[in-house]
FILUM-591653 format. One record per residue (C-alpha): residue number from 1; x, y, z. Coordinates in pm, 1 decimal, decimal comma. Last residue first. Example, Ala and Ser with C-alpha at 12.3 -4.5 7.8 and 13.67 -1.06 7.14 Angstrom:
% residues 2
@n:2 | c1:1367,0 | c2:-106,0 | c3:714,0
@n:1 | c1:1230,0 | c2:-450,0 | c3:780,0
//
This chain:
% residues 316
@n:316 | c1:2701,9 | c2:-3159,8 | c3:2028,1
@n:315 | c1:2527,0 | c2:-2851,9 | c3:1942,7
@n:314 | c1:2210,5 | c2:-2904,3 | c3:1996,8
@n:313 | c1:2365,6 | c2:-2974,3 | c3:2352,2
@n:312 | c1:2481,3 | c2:-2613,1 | c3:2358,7
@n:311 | c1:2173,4 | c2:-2435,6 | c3:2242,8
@n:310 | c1:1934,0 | c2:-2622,7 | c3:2501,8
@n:309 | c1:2211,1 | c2:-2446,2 | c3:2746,4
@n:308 | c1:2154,2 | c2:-2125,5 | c3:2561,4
@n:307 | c1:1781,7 | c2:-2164,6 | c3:2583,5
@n:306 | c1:1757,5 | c2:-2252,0 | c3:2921,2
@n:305 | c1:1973,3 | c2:-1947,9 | c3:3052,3
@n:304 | c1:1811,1 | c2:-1726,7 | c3:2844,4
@n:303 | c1:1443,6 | c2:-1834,4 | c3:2960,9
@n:302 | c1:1564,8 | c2:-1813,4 | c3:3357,3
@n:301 | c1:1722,4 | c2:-1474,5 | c3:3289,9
@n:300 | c1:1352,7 | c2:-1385,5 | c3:3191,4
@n:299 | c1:1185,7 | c2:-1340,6 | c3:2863,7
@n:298 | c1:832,9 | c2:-1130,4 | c3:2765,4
@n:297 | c1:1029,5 | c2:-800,4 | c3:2682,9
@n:296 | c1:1177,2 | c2:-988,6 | c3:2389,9
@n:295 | c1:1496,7 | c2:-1197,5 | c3:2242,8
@n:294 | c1:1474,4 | c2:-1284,1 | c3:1934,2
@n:293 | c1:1701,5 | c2:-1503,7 | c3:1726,1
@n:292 | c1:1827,0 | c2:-1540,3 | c3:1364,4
@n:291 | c1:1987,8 | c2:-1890,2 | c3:1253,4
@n:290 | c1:2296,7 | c2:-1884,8 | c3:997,3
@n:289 | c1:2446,3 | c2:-2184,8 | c3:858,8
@n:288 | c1:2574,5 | c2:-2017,5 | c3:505,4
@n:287 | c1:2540,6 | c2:-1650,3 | c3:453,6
@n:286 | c1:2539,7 | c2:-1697,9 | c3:114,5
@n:285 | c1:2238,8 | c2:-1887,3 | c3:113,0
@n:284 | c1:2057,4 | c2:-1546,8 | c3:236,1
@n:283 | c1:1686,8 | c2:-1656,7 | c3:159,6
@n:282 | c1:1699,9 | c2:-2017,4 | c3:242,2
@n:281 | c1:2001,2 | c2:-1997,8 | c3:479,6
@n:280 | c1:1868,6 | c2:-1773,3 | c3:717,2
@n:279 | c1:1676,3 | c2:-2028,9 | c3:939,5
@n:278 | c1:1482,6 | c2:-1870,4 | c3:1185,6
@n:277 | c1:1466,1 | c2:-1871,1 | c3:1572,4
@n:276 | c1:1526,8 | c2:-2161,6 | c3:1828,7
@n:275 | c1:1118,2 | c2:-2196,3 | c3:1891,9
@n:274 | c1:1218,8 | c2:-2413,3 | c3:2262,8
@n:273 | c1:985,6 | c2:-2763,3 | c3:2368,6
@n:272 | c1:1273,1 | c2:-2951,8 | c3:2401,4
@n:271 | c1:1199,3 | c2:-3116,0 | c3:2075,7
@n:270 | c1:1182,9 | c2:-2791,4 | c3:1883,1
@n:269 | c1:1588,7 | c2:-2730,3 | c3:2013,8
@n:268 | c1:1631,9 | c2:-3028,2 | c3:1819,0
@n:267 | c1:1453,5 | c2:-2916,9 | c3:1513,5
@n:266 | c1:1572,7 | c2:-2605,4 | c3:1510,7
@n:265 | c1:1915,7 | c2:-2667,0 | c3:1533,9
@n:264 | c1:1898,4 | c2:-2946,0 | c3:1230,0
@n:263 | c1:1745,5 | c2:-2615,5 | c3:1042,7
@n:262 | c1:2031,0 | c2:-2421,4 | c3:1123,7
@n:261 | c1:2292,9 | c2:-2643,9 | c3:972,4
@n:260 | c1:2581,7 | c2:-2755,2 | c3:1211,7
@n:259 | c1:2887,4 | c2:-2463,6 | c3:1303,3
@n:258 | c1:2646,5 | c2:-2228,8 | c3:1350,9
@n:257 | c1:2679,7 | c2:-1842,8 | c3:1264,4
@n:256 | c1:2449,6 | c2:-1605,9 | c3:1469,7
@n:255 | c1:2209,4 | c2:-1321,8 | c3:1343,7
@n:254 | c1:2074,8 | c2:-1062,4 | c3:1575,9
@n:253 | c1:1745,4 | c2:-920,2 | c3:1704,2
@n:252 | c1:1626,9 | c2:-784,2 | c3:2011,3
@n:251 | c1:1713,1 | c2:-392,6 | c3:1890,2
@n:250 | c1:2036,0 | c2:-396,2 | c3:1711,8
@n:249 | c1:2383,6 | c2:-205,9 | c3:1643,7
@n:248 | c1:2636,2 | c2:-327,5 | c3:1392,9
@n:247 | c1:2834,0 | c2:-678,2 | c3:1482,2
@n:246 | c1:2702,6 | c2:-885,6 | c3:1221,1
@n:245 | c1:2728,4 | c2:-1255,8 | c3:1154,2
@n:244 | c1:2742,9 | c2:-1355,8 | c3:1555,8
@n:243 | c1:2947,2 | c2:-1658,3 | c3:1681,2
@n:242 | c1:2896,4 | c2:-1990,2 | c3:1762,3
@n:241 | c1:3130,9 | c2:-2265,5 | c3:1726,4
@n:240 | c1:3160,2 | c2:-2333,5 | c3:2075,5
@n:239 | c1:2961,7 | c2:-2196,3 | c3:2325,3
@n:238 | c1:3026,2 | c2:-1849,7 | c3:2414,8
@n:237 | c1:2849,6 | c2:-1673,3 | c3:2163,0
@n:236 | c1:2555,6 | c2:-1823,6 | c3:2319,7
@n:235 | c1:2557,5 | c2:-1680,8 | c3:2648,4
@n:234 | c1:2667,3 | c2:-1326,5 | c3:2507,7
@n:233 | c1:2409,9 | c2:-1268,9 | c3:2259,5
@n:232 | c1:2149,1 | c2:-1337,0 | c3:2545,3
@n:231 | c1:2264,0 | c2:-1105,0 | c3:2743,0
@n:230 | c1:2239,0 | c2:-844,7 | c3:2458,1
@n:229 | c1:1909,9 | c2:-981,0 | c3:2299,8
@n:228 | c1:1714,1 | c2:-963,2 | c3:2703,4
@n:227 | c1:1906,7 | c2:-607,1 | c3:2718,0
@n:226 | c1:1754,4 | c2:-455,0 | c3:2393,8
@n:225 | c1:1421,8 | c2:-621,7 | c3:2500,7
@n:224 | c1:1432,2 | c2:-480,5 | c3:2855,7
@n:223 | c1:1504,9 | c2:-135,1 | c3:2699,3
@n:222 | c1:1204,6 | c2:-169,9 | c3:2450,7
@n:221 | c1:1013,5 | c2:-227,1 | c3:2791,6
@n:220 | c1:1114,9 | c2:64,1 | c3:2969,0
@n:219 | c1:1131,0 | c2:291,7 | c3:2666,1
@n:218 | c1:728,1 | c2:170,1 | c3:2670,0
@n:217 | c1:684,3 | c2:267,0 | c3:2986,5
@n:216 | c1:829,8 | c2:598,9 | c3:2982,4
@n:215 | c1:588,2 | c2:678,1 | c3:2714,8
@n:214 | c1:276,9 | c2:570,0 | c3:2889,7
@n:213 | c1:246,6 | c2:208,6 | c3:2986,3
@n:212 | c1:-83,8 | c2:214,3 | c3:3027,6
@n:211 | c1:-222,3 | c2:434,8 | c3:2731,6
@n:210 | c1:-1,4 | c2:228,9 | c3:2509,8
@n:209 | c1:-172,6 | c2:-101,6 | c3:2624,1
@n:208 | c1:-464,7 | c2:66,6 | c3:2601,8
@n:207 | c1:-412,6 | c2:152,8 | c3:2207,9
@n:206 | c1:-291,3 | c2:-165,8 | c3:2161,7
@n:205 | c1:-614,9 | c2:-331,0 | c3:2252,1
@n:204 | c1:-802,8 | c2:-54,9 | c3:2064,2
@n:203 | c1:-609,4 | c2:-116,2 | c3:1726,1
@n:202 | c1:-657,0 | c2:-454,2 | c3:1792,9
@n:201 | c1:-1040,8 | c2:-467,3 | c3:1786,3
@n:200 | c1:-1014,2 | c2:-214,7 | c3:1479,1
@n:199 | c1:-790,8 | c2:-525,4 | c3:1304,0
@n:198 | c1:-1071,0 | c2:-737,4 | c3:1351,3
@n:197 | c1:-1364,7 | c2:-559,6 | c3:1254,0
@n:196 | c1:-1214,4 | c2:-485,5 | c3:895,4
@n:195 | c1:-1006,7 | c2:-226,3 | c3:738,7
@n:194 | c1:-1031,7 | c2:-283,4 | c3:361,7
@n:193 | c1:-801,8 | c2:-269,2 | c3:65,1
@n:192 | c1:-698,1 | c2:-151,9 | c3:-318,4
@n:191 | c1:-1065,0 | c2:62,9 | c3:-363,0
@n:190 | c1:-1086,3 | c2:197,7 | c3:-712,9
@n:189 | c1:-1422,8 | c2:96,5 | c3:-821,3
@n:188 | c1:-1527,8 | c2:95,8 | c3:-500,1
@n:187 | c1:-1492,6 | c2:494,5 | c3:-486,1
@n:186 | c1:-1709,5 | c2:600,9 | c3:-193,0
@n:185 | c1:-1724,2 | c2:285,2 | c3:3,4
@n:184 | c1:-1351,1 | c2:231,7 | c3:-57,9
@n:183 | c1:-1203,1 | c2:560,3 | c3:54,8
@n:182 | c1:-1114,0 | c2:880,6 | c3:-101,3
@n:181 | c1:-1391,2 | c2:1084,1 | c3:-84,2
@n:180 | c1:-1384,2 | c2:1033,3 | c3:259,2
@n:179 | c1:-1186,6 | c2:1295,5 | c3:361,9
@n:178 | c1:-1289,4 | c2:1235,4 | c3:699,1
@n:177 | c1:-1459,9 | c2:979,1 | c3:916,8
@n:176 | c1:-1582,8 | c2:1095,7 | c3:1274,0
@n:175 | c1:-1451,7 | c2:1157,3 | c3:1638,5
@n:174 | c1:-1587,7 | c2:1353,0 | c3:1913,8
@n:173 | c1:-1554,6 | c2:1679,4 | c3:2127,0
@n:172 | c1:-1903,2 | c2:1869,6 | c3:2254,5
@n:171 | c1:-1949,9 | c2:2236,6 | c3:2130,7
@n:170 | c1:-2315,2 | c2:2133,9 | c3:2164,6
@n:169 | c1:-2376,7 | c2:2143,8 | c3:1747,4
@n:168 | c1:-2055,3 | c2:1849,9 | c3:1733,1
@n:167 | c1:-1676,6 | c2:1934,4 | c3:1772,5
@n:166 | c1:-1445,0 | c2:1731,5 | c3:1598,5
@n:165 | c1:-1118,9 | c2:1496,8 | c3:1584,1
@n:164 | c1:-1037,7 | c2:1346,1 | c3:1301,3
@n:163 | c1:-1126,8 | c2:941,4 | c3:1138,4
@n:162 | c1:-908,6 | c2:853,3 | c3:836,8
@n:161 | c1:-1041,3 | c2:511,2 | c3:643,6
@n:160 | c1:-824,2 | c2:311,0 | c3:416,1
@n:159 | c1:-554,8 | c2:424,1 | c3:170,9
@n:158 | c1:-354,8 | c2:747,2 | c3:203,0
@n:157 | c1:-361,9 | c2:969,8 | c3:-108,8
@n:156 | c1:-544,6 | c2:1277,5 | c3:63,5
@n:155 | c1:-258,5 | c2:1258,9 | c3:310,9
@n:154 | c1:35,7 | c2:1303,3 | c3:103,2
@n:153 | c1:95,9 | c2:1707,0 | c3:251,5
@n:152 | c1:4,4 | c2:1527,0 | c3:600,8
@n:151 | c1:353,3 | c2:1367,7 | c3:564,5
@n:150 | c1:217,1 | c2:995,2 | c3:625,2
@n:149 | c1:139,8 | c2:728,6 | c3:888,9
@n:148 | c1:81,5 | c2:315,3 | c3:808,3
@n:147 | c1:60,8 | c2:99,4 | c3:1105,1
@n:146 | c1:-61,2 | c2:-254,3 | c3:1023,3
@n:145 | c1:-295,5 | c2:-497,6 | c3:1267,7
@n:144 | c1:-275,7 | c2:-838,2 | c3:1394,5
@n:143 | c1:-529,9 | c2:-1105,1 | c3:1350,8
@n:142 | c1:-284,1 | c2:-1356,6 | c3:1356,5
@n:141 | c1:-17,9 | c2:-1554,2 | c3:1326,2
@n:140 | c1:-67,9 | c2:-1873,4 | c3:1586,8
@n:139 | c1:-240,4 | c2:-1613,4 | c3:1831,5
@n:138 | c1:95,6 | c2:-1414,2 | c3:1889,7
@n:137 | c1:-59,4 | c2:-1171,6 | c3:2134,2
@n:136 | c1:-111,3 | c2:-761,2 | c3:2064,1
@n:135 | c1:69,5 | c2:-562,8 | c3:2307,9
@n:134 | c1:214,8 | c2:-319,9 | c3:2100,6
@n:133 | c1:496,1 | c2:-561,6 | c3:1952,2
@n:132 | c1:161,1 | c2:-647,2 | c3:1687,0
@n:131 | c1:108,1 | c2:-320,9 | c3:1585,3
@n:130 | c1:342,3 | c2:-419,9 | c3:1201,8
@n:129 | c1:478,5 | c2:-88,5 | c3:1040,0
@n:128 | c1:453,0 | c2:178,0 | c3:787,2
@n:127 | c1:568,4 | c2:517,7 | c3:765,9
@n:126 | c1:535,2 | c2:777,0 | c3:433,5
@n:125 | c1:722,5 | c2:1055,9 | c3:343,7
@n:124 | c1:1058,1 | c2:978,6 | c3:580,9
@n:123 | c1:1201,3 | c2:1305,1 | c3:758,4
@n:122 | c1:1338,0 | c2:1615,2 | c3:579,4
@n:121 | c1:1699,2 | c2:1677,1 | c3:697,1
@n:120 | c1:1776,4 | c2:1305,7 | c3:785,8
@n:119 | c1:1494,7 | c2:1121,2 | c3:940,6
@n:118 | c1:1326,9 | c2:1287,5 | c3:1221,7
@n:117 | c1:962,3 | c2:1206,8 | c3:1064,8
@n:116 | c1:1058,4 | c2:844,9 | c3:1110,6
@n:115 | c1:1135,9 | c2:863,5 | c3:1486,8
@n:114 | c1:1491,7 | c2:840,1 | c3:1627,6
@n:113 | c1:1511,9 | c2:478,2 | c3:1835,2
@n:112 | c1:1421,5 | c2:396,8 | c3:2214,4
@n:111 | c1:1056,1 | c2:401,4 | c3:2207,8
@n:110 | c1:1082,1 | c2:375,2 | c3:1837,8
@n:109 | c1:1158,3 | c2:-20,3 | c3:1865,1
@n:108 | c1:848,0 | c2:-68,2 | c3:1988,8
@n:107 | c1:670,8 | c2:78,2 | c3:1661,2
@n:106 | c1:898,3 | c2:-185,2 | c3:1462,9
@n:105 | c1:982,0 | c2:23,5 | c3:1143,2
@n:104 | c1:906,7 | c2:38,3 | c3:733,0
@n:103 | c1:1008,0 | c2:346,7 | c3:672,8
@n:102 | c1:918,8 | c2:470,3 | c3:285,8
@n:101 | c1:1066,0 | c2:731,6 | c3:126,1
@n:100 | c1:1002,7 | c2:943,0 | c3:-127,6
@n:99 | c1:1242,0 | c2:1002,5 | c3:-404,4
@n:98 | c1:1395,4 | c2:1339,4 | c3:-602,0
@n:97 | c1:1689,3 | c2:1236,1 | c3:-634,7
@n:96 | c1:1881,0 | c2:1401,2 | c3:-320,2
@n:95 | c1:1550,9 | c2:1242,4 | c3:-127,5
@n:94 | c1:1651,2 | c2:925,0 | c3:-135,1
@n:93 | c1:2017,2 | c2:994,7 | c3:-37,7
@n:92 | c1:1868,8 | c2:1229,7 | c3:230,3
@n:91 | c1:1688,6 | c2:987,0 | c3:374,1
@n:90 | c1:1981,3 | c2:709,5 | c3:331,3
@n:89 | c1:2194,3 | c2:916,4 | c3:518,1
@n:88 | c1:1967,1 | c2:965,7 | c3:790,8
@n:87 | c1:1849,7 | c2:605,4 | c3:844,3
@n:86 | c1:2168,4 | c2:469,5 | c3:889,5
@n:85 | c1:1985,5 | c2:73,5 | c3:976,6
@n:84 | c1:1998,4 | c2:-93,7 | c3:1294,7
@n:83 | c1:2004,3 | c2:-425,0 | c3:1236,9
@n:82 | c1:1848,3 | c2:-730,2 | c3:1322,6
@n:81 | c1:1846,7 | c2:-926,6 | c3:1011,4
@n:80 | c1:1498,3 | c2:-825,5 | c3:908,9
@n:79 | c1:1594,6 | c2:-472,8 | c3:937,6
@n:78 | c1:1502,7 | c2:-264,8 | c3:1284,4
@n:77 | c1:1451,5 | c2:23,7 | c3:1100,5
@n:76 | c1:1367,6 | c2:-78,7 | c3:737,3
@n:75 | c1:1449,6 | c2:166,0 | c3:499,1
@n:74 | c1:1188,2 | c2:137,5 | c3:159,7
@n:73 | c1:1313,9 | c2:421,7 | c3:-97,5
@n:72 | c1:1055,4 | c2:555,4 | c3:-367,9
@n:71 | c1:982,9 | c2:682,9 | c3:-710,8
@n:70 | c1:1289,3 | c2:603,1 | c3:-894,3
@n:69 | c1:1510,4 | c2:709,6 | c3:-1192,3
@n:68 | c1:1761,9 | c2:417,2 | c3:-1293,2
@n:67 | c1:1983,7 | c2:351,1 | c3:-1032,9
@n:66 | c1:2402,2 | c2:434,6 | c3:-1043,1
@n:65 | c1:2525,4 | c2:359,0 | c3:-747,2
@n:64 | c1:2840,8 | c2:551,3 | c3:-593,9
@n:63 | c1:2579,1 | c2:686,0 | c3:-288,0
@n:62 | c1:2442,0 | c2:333,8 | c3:-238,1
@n:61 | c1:2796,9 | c2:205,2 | c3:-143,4
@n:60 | c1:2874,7 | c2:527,5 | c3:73,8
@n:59 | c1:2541,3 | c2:450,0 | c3:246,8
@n:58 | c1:2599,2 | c2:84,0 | c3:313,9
@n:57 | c1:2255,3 | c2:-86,8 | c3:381,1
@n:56 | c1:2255,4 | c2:-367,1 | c3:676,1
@n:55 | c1:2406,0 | c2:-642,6 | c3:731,9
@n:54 | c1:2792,7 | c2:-523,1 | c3:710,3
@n:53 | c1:2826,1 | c2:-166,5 | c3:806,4
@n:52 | c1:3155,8 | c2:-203,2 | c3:1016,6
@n:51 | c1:3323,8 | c2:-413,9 | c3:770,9
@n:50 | c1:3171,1 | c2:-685,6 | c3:507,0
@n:49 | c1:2841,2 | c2:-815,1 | c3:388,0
@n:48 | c1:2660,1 | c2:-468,8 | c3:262,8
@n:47 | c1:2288,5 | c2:-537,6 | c3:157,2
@n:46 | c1:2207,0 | c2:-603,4 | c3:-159,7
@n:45 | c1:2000,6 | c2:-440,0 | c3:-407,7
@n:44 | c1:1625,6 | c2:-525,5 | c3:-489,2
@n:43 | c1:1464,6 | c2:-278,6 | c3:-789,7
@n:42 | c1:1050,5 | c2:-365,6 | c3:-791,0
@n:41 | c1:961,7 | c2:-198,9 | c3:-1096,6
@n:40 | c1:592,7 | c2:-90,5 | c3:-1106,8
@n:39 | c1:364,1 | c2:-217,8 | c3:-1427,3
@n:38 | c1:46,9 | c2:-257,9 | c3:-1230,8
@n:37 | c1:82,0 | c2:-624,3 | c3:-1242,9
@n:36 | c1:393,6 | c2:-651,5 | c3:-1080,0
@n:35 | c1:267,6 | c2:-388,7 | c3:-816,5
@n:34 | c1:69,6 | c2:-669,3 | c3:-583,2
@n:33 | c1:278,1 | c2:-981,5 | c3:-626,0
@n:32 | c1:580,5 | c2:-810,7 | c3:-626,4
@n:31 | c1:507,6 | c2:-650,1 | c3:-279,6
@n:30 | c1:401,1 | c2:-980,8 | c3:-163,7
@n:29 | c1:780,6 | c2:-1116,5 | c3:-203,1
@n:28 | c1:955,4 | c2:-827,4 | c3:-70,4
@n:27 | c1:741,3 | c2:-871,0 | c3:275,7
@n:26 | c1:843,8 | c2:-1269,0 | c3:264,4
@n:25 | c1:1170,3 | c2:-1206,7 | c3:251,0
@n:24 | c1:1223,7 | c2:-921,3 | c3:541,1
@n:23 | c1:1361,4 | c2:-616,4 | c3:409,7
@n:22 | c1:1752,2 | c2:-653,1 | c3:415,7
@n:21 | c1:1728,0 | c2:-728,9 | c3:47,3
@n:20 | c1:1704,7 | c2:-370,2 | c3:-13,0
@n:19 | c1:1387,2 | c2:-222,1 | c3:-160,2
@n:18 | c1:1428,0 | c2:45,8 | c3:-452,3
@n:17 | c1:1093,2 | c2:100,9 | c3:-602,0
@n:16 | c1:1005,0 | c2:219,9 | c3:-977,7
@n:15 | c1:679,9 | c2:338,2 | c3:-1158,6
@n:14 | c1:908,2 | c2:645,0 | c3:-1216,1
@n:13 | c1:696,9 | c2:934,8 | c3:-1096,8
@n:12 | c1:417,1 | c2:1119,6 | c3:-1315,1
@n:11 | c1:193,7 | c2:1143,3 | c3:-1031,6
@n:10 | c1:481,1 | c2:1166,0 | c3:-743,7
@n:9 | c1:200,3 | c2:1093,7 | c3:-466,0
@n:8 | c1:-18,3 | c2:845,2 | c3:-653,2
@n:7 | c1:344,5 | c2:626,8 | c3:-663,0
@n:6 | c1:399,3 | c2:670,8 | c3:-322,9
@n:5 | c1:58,6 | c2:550,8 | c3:-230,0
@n:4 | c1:140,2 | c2:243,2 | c3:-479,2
@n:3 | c1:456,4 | c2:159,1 | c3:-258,1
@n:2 | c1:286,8 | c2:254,6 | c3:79,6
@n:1 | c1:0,0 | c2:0,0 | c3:0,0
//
């Protein structure tokens, strides 16, 4: 949806996208099944695999590139292989040429991290994200719901409903639909998606959670899941064999190297009743037997402790 909003945005733009393949797999893979057919260019580059900014997107690299003209930029911040991206310099990069760009971000991870519209000089155009960190359970994959924000200048091309704040004939405060001239019940014909029941269930369960935690709150708990992936980090790159892939910044995130095949991992470490992570080496085959792990608010010591000694006879 942000990749074809983009595109109403620059009108007479490129029909092209730049996505790094630091974007999570299965995210890049949807995209081309929705704008392939409406003639945009999906663009994948790589991200950097050695030095100080390997795993993620190396500005200097990007900056020597020569890319055909493009609409939009998608930065993830936290990227799907748990690193913190250099959000400014790829901002103004993307905006140097005349391109929007797109965050795609944890919302959790913001307690902590620089917010989209702080990006670089200008800020990012258009924000999207998964709500699920925001309190919203696993429930075997779903319903969850998605975050998607905007410059307000873009805001009349924004899919889905927009409800503002108003005043009714008694001076009274309340909430109703706006600009609706540009939503699915008014313009079927071009309607891309729906908001349904479900997702505006979530939106209010995350919504308390928010309002209980409060802003300190949440740092608090994004801090907790930067330390649970820190301590964690250390148990098991001290067994044998095991080290990380990338040593730039993360959130509760990060990449290790096995000596045995990931997969065999995770199905031992499955049998002891443990999720180990997931297995890199189907989309990143290059970066051989690599497993990425999470680490969240919801662990103890007593969760780290079992998982890197579950870890070490996997191992063996």
């Amino acid at each position: 949806e942000a990749v074809l909003m983009a595109e109403r945005c620059m009108k007479k733009g490129a029909r092209r996208v730049l996505v790094p393949r630091s974007v999570h797999p299965a995210y890049r893979k949807t995209l081309r099944t929705i704008v392939d057919l409406q003639n945009i260019d999906v663009v994948e580059f790589d991200f950097c695999h050695d030095g100080a900014t390997a795993g993620g997107i190396a500005p200097d690299w990007l900056a020597q590139q020569d890319f055909d003209a493009f609409t939009s930029l998608v930065v993830p911040q936290v990227n799907y292989l748990g690193v913190l991206e250099e959000v400014d310099a790829l901002t103004d990069w993307a905006h140097a040429r005349g391109a929007l760009v797109i965050g795609m971000i944890n919302p959790l991870a913001l307690a902590v991290l620089k917010a989209p519209g702080q990006w670089g000089a200008k800020g990012a155009d258009i924000v999207i994200g998964e709500g699920q960190p925001l309190g919203v359970p696993l429930s075997s994959g779903g319903p969850y719901f998605g975050i998607l924000a905007c410059k307000q200048e873009f805001v009349r091309q924004m899919p889905g409903r927009i409800v503002g704040r108003t005043t009714d004939l008694d001076g009274r405060e309340g909430f109703t639909l706006t600009l609706q001239a540009r939503e699915q019940h008014i313009r079927r014909a071009k309607a891309t998606s729906n908001i349904c029941t479900n997702q505006g269930l979530l939106v209010t369960a995350a919504t308390i959670h928010m309002a209980l935690l409060g802003p300190e709150g949440l740092r608090r708990v994004a801090a907790h899941c930067m330390h649970n992936a820190r301590a964690l980090r250390a148990r098991l790159t001290a067994l044998p064999g095991v080290r990380v892939l990338f040593e730039r910044a993360g959130f509760h995130e990060f990449a290790l190297a096995l000596p045995l095949p990931a997969g065999t991992v995770i199905e031992r470490l499955a049998e002891a009743r443990i999720l180990a992570g997931v297995a890199l080496d189907e989309d990143y085959s290059e970066l051989g037997d690599a497993l990425l792990v999470c680490a969240t608010e919801t662990k103890t010591e007593g969760d780290l402790d079992r998982y890197a000694k579950a870890l070490g006879g996997a191992l063996r």
